[in-house]
C-alpha positions as CSV (number, residue, x, y, z in Angstrom):
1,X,-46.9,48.3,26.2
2,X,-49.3,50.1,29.0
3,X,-49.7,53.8,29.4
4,X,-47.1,54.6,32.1
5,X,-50.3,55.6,34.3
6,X,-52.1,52.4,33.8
7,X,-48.2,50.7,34.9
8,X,-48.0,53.0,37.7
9,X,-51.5,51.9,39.0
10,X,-50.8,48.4,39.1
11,X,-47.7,49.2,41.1
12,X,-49.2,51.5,43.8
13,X,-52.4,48.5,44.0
14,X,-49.8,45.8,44.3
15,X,-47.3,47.7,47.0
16,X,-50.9,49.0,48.9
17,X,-52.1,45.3,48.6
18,X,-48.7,43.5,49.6
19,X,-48.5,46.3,53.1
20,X,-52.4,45.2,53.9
21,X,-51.9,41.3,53.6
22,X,-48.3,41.7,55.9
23,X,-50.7,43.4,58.5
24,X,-53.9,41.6,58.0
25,X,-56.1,41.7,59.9
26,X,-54.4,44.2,62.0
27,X,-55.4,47.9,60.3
28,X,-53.3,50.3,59.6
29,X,-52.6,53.4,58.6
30,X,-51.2,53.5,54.7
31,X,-48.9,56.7,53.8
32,X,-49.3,57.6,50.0
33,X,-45.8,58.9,50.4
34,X,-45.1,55.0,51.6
35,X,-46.2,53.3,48.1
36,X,-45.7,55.9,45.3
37,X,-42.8,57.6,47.2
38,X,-41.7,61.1,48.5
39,X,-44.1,64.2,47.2
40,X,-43.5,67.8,48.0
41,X,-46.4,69.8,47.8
42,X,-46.3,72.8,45.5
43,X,-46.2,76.7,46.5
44,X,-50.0,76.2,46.7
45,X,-50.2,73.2,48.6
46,X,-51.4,71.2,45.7
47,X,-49.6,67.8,45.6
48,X,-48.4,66.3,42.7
49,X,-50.1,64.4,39.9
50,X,-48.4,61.0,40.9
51,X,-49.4,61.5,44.6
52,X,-53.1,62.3,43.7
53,X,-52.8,59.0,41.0
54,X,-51.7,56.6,44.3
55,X,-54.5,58.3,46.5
56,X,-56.9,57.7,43.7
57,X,-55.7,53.9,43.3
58,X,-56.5,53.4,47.0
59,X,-59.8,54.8,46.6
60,X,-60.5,53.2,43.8
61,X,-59.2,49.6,45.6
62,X,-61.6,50.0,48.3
63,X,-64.6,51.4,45.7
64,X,-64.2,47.7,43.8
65,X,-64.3,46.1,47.7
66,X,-60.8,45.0,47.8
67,X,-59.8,46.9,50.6
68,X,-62.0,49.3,53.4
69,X,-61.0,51.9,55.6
70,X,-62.6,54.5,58.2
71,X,-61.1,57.5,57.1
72,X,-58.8,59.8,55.0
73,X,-56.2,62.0,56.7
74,X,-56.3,64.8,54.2
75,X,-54.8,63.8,51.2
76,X,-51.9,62.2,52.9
77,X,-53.2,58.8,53.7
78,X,-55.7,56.7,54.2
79,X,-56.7,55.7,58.2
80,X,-57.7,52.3,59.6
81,X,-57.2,50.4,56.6
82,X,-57.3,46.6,55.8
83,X,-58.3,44.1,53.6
84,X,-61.7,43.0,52.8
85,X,-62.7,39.2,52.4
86,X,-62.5,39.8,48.5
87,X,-59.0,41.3,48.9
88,X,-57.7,38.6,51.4
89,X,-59.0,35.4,49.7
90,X,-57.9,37.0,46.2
91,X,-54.1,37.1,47.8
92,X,-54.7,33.6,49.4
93,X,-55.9,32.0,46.5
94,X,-53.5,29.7,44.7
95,X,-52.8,30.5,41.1
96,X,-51.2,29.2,38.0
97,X,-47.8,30.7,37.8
98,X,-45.7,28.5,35.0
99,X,-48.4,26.7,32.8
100,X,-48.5,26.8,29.1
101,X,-52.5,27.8,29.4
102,X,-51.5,30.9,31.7
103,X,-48.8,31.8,29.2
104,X,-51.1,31.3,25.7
105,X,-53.6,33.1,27.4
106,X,-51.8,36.2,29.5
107,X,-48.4,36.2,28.1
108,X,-47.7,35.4,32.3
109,X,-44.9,33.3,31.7
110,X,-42.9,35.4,29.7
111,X,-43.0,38.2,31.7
112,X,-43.0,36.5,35.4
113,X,-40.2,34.3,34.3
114,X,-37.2,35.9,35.5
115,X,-38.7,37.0,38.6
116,X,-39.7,33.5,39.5
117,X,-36.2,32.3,38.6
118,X,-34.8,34.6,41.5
119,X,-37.5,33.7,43.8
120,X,-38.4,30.6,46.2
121,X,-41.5,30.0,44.3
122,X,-41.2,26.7,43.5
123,X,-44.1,24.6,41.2
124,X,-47.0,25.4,39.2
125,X,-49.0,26.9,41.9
126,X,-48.5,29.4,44.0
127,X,-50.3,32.2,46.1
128,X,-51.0,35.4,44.5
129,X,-49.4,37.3,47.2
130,X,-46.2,35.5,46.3
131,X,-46.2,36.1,42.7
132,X,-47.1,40.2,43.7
133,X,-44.3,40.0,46.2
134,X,-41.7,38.3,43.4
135,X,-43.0,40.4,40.9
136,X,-42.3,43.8,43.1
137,X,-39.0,42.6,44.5
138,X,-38.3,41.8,40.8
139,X,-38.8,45.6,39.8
140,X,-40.0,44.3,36.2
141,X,-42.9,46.7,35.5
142,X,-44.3,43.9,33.1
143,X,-44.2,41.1,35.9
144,X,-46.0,43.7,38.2
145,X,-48.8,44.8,35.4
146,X,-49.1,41.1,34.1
147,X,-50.0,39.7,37.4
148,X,-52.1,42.6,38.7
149,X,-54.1,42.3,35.2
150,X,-55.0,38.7,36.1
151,X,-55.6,39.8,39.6
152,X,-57.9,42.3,39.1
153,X,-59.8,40.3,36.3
154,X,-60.7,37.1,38.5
């Protein structure tokens, strides 16, 4: 089982990946409140450790080239944002969603296998975006970190 911050990472990287590809190439401007939900800043100010975590994980996404954008509005959001070529052709790509080597190797199977059941995804191929978007709509924490892991290790 993954630390719940490495599980909440994948999460925030799939829902911030899923908003850029429904808008690509159109930018946009991406609310942390939007992906990791509703904050309330302390006495002080200070947001909360899960905010900061989804800031950081957007960061982080355009630091690795997934994603780019112009500007940060405080720590609220981040401005003008969209998908890089890396980030859009990972999404696009097809990939193995039902094979026995994706399940000896990643465990995929197991874990994607209900979502797929509920979803149109039909064959051994489908886009990564889909298998995010079945795997969020899913709300299996296990789809979402298996198929961010194989994602983020192509």
């Amino acid at each position: 089982m993954a630390d719940i911050h490495i599980s909440d990472f994948h999460k925030d990287a799939a829902r911030a990946l899923n908003m850029l590809y429904s808008s690509f190439p159109r930018k946009l401007t991406m609310f942390v409140e939007d992906i990791a939900g509703p904050d309330a800043p302390d006495e002080f100010g200070l947001h909360s450790p899960r905010h900061m975590a989804c800031l950081s994980c957007l960061m982080w996404l355009a630091d690795e080239g997934y994603i780019r954008y112009e500007d940060t509005v405080r720590q609220e959001a981040v401005d003008q944002a969209t998908l890089t070529h890396k980030g859009f052709t990972l999404l696009s790509a097809l990939i193995s969603c039902r094979s026995r080597l994706a399940n000896h190797a990643t465990q995929i199977n197991a874990q994607l296998e209900p979502v797929l059941e509920q979803s149109d995804i039909e064959g051994d191929f489908a886009p990564a975006i889909d298998l995010v978007r079945a795997a969020l709509r899913g709300g299996s924490s296990n789809a979402v970190d298996a198929i961010m892991q194989i994602l983020l290790n192509r």
